[in-house]
ROTOR-99428 format. One record per residue: x, y, z of N, C-alpha, C in turn; residue in three letters. Coordinates in pm, whole numbers, padded with zeros to 5 digits. Example, Ala and Ser with C-alpha at 12.3 -4.5 7.8 and 13.67 -1.06 7.14 Angstrom:
<nodes>
01319  -00569  00780  01230  -00450  00780  01320  -00330  00780  ala
01285  -00225  00708  01367  -00106  00714  01290  00003  00787  ser
</nodes>
This chain:
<nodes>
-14381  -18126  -13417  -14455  -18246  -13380  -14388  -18314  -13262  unk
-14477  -18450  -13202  -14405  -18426  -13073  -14311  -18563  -13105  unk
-14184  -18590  -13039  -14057  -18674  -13068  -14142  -18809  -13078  unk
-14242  -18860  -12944  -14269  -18975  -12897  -14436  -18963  -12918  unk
-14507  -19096  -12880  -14625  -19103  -12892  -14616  -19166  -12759  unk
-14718  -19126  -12673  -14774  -19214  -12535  -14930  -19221  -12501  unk
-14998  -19320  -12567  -15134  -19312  -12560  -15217  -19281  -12442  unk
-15107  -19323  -12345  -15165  -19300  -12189  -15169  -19151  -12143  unk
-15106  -19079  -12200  -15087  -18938  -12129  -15182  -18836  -12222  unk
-15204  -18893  -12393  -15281  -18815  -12456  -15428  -18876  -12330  unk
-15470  -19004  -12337  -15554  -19057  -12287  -15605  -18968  -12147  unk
-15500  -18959  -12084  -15549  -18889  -11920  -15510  -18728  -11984  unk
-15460  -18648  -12054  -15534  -18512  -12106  -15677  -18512  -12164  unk
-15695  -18564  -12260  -15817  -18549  -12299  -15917  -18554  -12195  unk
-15927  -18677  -12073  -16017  -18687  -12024  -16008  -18566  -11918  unk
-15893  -18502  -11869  -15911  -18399  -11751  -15949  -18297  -11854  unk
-15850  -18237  -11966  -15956  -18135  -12012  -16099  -18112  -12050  unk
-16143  -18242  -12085  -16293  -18233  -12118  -16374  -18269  -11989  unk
-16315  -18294  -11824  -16390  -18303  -11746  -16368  -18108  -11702  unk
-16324  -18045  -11763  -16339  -17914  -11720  -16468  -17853  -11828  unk
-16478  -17875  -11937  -16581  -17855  -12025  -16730  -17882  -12011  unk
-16725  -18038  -11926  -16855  -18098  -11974  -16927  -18011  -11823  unk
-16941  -17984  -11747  -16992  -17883  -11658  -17094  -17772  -11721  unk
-17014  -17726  -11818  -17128  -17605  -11924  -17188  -17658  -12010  unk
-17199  -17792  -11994  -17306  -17893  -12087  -17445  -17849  -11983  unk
-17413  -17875  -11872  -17522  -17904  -11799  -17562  -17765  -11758  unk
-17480  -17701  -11744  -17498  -17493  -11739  -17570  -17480  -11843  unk
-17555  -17483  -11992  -17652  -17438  -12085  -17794  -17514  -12088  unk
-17804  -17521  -11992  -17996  -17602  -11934  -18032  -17512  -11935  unk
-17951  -17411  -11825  -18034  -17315  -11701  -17996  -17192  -11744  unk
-17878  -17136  -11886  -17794  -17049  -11870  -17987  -16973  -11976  unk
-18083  -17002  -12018  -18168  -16871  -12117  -18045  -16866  -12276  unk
-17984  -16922  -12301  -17893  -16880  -12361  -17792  -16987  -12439  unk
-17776  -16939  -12538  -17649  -17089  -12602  -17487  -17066  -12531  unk
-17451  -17137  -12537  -17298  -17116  -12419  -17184  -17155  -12513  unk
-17129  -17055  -12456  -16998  -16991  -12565  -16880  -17041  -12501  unk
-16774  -17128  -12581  -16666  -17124  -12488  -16498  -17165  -12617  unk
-16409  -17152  -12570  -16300  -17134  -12646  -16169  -17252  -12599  unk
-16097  -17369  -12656  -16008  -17459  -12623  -15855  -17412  -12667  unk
-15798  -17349  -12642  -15661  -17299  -12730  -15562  -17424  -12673  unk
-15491  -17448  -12786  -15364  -17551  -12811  -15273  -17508  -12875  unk
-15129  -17533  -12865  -15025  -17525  -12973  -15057  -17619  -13044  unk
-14991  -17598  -13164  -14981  -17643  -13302  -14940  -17779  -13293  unk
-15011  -17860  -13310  -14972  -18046  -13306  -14983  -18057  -13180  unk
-15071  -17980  -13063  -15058  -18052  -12952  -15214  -18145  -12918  unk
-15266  -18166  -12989  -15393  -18248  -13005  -15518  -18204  -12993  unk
-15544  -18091  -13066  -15700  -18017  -13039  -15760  -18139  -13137  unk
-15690  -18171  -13246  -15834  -18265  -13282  -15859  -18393  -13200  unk
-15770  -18446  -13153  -15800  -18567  -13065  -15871  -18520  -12965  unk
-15881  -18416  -12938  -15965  -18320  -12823  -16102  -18352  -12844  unk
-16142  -18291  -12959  -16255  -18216  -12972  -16332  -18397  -13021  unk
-16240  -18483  -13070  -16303  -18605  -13083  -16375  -18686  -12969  unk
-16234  -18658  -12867  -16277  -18732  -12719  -16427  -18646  -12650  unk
-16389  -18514  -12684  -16556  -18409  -12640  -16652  -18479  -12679  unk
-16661  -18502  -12830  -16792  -18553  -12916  -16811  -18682  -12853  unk
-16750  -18780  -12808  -16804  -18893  -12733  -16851  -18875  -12596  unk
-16802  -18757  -12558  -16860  -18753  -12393  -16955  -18664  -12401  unk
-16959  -18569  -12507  -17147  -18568  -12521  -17246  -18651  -12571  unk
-17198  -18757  -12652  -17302  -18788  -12703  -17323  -18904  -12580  unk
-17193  -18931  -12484  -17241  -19019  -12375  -17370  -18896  -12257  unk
-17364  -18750  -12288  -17442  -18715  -12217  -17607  -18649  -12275  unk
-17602  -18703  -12372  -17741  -18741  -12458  -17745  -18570  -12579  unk
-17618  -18558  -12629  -17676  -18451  -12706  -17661  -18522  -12812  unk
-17775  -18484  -12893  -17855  -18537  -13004  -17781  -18501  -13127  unk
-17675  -18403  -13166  -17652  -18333  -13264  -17567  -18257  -13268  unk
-17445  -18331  -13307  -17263  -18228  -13330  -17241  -18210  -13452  unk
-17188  -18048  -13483  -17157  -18026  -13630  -17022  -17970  -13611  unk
-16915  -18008  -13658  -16791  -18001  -13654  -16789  -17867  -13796  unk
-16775  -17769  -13812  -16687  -17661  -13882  -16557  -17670  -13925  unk
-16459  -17693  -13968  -16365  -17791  -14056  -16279  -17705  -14183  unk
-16210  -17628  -14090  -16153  -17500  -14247  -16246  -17471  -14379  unk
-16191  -17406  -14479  -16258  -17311  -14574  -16236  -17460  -14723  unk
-16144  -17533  -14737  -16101  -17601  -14835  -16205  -17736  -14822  unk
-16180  -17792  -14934  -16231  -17941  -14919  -16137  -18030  -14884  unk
-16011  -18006  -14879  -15855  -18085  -14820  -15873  -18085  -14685  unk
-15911  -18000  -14623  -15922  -17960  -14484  -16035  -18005  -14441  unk
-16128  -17988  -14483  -16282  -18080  -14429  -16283  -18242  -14454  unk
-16199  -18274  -14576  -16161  -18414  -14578  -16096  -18487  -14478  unk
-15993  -18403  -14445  -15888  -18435  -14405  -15939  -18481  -14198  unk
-16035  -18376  -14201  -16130  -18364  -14045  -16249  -18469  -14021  unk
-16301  -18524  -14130  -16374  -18619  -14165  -16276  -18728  -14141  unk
-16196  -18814  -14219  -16104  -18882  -14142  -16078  -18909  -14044  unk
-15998  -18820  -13983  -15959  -18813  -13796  -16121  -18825  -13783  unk
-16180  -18812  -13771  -16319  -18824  -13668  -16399  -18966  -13710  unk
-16412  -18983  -13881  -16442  -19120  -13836  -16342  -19236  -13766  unk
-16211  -19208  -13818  -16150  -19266  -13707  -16166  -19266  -13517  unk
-16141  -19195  -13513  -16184  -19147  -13373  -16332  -19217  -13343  unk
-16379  -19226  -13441  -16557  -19307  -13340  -16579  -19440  -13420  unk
-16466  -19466  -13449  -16460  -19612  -13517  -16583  -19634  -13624  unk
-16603  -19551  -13702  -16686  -19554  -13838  -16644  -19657  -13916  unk
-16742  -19741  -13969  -16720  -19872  -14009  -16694  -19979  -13966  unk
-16696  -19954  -13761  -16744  -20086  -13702  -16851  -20105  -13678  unk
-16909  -20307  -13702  -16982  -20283  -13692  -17116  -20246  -13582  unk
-17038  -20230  -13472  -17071  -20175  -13362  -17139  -20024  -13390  unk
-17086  -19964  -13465  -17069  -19814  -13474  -17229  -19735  -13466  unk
-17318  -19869  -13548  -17434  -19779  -13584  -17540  -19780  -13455  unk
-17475  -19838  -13372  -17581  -19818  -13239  -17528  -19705  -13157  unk
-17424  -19611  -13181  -17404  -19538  -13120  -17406  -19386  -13239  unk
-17403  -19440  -13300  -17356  -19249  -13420  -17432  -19249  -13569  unk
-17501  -19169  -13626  -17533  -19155  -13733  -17491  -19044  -13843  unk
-17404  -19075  -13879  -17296  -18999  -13983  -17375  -18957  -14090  unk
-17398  -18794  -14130  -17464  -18764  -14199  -17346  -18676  -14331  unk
-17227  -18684  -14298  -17163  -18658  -14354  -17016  -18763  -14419  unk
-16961  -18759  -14493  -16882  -18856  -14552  -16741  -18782  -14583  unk
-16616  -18894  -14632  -16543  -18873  -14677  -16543  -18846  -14839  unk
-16468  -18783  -14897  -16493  -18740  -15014  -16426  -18864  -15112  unk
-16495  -18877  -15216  -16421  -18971  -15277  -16414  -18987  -15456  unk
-16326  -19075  -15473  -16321  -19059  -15648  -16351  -19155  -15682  unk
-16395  -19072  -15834  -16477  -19147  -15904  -16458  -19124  -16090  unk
-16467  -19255  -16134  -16430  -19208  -16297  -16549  -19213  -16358  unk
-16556  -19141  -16409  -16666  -19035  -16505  -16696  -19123  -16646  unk
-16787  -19101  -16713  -16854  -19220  -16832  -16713  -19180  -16971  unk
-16715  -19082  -16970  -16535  -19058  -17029  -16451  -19056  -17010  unk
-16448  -19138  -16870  -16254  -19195  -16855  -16212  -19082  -16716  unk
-16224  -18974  -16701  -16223  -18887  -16633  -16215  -18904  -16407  unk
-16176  -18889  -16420  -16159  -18902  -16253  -16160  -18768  -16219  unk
-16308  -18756  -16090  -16373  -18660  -16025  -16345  -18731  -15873  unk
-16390  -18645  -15789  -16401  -18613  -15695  -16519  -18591  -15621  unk
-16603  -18690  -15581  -16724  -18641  -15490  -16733  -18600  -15368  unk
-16774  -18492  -15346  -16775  -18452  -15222  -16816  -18547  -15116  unk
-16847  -18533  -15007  -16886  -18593  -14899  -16960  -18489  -14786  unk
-16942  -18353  -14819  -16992  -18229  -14755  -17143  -18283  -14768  unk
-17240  -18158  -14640  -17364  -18123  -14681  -17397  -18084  -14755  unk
-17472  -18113  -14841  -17530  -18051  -14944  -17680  -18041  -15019  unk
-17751  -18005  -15066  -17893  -17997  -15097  -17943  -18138  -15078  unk
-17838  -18249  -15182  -17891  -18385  -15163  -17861  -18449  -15029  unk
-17807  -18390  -14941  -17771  -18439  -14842  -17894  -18413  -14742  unk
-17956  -18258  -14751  -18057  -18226  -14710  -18181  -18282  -14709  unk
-18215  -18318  -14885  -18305  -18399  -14915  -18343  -18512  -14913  unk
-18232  -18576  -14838  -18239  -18745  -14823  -18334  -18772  -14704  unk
-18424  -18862  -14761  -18500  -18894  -14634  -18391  -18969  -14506  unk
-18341  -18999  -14525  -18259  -19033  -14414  -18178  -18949  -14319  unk
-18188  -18871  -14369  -18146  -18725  -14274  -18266  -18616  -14222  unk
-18385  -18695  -14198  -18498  -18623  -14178  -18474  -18615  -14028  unk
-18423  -18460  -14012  -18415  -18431  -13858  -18489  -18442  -13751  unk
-18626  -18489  -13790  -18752  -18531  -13668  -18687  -18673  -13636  unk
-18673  -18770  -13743  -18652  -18912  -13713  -18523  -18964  -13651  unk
-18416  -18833  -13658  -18298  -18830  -13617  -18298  -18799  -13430  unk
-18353  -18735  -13417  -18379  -18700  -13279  -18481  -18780  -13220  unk
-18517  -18833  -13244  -18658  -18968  -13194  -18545  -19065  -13201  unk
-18419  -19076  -13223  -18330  -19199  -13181  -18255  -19181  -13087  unk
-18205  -19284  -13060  -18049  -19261  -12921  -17933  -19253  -13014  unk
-17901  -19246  -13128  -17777  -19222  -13158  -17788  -19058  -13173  unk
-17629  -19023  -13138  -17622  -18918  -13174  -17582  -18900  -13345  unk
-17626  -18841  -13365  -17566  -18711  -13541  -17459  -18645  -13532  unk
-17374  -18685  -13673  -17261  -18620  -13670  -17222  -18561  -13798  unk
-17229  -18435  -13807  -17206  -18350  -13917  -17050  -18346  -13987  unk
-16954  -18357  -14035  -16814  -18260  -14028  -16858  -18173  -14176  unk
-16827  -18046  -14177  -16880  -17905  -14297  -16787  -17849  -14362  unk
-16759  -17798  -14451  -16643  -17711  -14481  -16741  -17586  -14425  unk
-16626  -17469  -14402  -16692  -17336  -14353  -16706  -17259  -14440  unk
-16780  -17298  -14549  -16829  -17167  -14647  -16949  -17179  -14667  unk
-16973  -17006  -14692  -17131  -16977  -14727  -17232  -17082  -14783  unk
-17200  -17118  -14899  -17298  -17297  -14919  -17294  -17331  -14862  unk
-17236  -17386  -14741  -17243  -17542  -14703  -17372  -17466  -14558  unk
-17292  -17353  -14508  -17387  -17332  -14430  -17482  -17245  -14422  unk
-17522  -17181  -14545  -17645  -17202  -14608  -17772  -17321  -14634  unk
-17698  -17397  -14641  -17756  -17568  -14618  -17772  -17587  -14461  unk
-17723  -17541  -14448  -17722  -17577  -14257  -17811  -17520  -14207  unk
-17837  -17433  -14218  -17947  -17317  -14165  -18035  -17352  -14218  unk
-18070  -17407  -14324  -18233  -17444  -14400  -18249  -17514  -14285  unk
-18164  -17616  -14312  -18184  -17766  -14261  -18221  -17769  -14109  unk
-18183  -17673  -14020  -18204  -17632  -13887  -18333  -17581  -13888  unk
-18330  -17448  -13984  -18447  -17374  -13916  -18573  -17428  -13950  unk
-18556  -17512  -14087  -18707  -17622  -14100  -18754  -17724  -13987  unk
-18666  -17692  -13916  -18705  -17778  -13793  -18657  -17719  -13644  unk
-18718  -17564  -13642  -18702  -17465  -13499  -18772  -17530  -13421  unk
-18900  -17595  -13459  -19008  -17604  -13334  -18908  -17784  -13271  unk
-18901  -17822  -13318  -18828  -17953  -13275  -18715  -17965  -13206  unk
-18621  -17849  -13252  -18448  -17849  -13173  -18473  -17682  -13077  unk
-18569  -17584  -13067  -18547  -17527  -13025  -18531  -17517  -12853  unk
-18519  -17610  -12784  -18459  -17610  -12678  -18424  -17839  -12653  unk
-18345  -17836  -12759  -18286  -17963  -12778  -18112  -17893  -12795  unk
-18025  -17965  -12710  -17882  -17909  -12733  -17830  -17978  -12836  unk
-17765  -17892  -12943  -17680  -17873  -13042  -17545  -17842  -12987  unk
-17418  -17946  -13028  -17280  -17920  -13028  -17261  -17846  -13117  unk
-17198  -17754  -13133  -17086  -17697  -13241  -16980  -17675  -13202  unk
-16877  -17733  -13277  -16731  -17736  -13301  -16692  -17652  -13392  unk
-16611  -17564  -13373  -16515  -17476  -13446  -16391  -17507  -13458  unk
-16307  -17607  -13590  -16209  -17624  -13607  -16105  -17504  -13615  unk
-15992  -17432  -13582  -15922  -17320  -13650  -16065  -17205  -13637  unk
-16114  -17169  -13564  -16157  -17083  -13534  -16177  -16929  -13558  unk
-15989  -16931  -13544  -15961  -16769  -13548  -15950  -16764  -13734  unk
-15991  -16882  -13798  -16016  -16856  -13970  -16175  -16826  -14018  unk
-16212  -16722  -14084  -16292  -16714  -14149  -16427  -16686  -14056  unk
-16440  -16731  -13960  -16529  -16741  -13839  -16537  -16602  -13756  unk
-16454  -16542  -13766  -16484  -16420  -13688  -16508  -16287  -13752  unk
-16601  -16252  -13688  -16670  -16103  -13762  -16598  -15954  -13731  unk
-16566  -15963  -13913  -16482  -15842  -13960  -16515  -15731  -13976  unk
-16650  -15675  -13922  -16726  -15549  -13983  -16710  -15504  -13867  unk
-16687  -15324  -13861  -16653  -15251  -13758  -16820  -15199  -13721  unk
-16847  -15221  -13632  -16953  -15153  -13586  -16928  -15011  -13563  unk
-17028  -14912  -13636  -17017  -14805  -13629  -17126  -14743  -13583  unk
-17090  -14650  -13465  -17235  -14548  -13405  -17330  -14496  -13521  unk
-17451  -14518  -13430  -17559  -14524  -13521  -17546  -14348  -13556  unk
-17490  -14232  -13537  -17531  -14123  -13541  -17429  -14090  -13633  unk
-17337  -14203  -13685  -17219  -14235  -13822  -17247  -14268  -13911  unk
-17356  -14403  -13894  -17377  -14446  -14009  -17456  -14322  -14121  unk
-17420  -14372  -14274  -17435  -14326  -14382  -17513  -14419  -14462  unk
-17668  -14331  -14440  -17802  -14429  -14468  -17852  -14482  -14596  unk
-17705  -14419  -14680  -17681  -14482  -14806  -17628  -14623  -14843  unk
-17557  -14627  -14728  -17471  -14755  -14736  -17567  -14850  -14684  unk
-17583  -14984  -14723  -17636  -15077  -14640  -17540  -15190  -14504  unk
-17482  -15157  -14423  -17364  -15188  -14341  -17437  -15355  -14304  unk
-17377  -15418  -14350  -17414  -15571  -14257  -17355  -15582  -14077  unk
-17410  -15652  -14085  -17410  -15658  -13912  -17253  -15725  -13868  unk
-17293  -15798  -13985  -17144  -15978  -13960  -17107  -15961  -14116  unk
-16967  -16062  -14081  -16960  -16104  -14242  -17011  -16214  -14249  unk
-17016  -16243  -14343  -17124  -16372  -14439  -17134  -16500  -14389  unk
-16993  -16559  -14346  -16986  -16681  -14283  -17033  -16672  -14123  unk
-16919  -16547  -14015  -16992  -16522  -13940  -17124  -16521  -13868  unk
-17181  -16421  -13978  -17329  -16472  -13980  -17433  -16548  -13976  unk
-17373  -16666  -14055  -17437  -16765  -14062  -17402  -16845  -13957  unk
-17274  -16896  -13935  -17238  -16935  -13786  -17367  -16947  -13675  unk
-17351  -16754  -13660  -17433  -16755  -13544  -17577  -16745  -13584  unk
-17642  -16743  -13668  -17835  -16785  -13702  -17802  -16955  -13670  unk
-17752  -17047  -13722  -17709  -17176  -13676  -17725  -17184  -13507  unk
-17664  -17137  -13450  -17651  -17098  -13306  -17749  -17066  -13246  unk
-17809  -17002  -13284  -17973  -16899  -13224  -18085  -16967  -13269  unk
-18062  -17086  -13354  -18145  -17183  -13394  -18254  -17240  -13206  unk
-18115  -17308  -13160  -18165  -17341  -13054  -18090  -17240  -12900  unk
-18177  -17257  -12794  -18126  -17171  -12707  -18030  -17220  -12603  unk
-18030  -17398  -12676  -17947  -17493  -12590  -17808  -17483  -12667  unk
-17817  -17456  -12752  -17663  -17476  -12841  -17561  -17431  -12747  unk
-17417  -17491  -12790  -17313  -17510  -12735  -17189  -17499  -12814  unk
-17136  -17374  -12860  -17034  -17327  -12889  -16881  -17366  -12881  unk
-16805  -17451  -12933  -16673  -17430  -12859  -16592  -17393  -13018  unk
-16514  -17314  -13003  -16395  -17273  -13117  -16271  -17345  -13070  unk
-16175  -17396  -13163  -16078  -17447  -13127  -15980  -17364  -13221  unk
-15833  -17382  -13098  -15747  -17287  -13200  -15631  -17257  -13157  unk
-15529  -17227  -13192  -15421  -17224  -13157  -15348  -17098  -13151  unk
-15463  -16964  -13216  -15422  -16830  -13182  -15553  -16782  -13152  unk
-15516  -16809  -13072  -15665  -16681  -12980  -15730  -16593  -12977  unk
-15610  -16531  -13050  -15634  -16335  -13026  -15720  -16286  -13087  unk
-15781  -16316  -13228  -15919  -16261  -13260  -16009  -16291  -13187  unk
-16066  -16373  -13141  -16122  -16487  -13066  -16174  -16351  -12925  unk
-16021  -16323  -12871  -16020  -16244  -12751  -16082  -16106  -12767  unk
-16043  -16069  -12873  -16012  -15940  -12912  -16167  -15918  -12977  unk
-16257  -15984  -13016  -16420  -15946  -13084  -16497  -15888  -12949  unk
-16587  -15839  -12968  -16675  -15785  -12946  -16776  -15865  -12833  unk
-16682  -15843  -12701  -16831  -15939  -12639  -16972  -15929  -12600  unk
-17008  -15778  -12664  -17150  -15704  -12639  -17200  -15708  -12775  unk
-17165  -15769  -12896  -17236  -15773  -13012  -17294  -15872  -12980  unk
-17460  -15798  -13019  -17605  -15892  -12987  -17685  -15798  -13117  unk
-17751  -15921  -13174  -17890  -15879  -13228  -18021  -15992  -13198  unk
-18158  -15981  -13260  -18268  -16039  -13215  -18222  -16140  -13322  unk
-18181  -16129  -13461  -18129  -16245  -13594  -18026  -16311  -13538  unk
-17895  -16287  -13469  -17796  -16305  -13475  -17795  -16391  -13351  unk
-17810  -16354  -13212  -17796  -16366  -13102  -17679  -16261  -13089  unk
-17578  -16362  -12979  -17474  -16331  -12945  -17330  -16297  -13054  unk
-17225  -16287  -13013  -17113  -16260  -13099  -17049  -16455  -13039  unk
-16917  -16421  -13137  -16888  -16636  -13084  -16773  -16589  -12967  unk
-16775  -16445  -12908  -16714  -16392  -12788  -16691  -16537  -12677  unk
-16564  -16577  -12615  -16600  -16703  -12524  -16637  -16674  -12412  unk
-16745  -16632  -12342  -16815  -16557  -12259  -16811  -16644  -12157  unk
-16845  -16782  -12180  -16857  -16889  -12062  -16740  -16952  -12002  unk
-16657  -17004  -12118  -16480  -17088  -12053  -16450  -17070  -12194  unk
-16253  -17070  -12117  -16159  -17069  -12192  -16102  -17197  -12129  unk
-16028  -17293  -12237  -15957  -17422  -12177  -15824  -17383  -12215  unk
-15748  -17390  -12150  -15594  -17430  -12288  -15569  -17558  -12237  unk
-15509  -17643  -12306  -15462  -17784  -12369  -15317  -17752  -12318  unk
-15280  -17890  -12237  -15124  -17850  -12217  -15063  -17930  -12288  unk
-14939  -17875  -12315  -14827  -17871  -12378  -14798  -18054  -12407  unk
-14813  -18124  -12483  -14754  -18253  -12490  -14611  -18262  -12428  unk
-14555  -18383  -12371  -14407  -18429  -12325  -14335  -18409  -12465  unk
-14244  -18387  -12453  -14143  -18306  -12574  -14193  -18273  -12719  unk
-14284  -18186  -12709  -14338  -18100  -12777  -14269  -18018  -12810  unk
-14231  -18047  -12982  -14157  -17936  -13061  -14245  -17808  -13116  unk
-14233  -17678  -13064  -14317  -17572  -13111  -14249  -17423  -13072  unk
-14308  -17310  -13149  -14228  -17220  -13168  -14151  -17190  -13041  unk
-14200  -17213  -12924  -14112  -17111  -12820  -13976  -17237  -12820  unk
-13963  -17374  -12831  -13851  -17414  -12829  -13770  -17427  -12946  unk
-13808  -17368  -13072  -13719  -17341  -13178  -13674  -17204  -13184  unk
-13739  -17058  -13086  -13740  -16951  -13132  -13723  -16862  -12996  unk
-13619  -16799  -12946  -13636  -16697  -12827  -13742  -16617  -12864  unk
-13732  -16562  -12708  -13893  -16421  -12671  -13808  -16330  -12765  unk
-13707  -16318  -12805  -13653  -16237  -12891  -13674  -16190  -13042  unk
-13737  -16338  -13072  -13762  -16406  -13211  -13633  -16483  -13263  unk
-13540  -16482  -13213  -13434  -16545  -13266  -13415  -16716  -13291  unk
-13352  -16766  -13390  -13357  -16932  -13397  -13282  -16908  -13258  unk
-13318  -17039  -13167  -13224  -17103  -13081  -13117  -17186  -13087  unk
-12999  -17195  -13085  -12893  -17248  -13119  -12909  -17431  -13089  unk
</nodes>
């Protein structure tokens, strides 16, 4: 973590890295296509204050609809919910002329037998079903929508209803997506094998499950806007940048930009605890 805090220097990173980003806001107009792109950071060097400062400078450039992806746990999607309503000052009362939070912090609750639960705050069926999240009436406003998800099959299973019941409305309306930790769970593990291999017994999926769903989310609209955030790259690099289907679209390949995030002022992280050797440093 880093020794010092200097609000001014996180302040002037955020804004130069995201003035390199917001450019392929205005590219995925013209690109036929949703636009793919990738932010790599070391570990504590501020991808979430990043991706917070992003979500305000799109929604200052009129996109209607950010869904933040948020690890596999409910600790971790909690925990991302937090930092972000912080970050857009949720619960001032300023707040509701600019953002409509369709997602919550999780919270407890004691049960008619004494019992203390845990309510989610994720998407979920009732979250779907609330008239207040009726995605026509959401986009007929100037605030932007703000999702944060855990990344499993339910939640975005829910996501995809909730999108594709409404293709004719967002299909060329831009959609943010944020990929917290990226190189987790998000990238597709199935080896594509020549068709003159496959064994017509087997039924081979295209993606794995989450993957998958990811990108139908994505192919929803042709404006969508991709970014993965992450601090190891290398799957990220290393997928498939010619996996395409007519269901799927594209692969989450970063085809359009790569950012890296520099290094905070005395930023403690592996290369200054550890030689190219691997060795502790004295």
């Amino acid at each position: 973590a880093s020794k010092s805090y200097d609000p001014r220097e996180q302040i002037k990173s955020i804004q130069e890295s995201t003035d390199k980003i917001l450019p392929y806001f205005r590219d995925s107009m013209m690109a036929g296509r949703p636009t793919y792109g990738l932010v790599v950071g070391d570990v504590q060097s501020g991808k979430t204050a990043n991706f917070c400062g992003l979500m305000t400078r799109a929604a200052d450039s009129g996109i209607p609809l950010i869904i933040v992806m948020s690890g596999i746990t409910n600790v971790l999607r909690n925990q991302t919910q937090k930092r972000v309503d912080d970050a857009l000052c949720r619960n001032v009362a300023s707040d509701s002329n600019y953002w409509r939070f369709i997602t919550n912090q999780d919270r407890e609750e004691i049960s008619r037998d004494g019992k203390k639960r845990i309510r989610s705050g994720d998407f979920t069926q009732k979250s779907q079903d609330n008239p207040e999240n009726n995605l026509e009436d959401l986009l007929d406003t100037d605030r932007t929508s703000v999702l944060v998800i855990k990344k499993r099959p339910h939640t975005l299973e829910k996501l995809y209803e909730w999108l594709s019941n409404n293709r004719q409305l967002i299909f060329r309306r831009q959609i943010l997506f944020i990929d917290d930790e990226s190189d987790s769970a998000s990238i597709n593990n199935q080896r594509n094998i020549p068709e003159h291999e496959v064994d017509l017994d087997i039924d081979q999926e295209e993606a794995t499950r989450i993957n998958r769903l990811i990108r139908s989310c994505i192919q929803i609209s042709e404006y969508s806007i991709y970014i993965g955030y992450t601090a190891t790259p290398y799957a990220a690099l290393l997928s498939d940048p010619w996996d395409y289907s007519e269901e799927l679209g594209h692969s989450l390949y970063p085809r359009d930009f790569i950012v890296a995030l520099p290094q905070p002022t005395k930023h403690n992280g592996t290369v200054e605890f550890f030689s190219d050797y691997g060795y502790l440093r004295s």
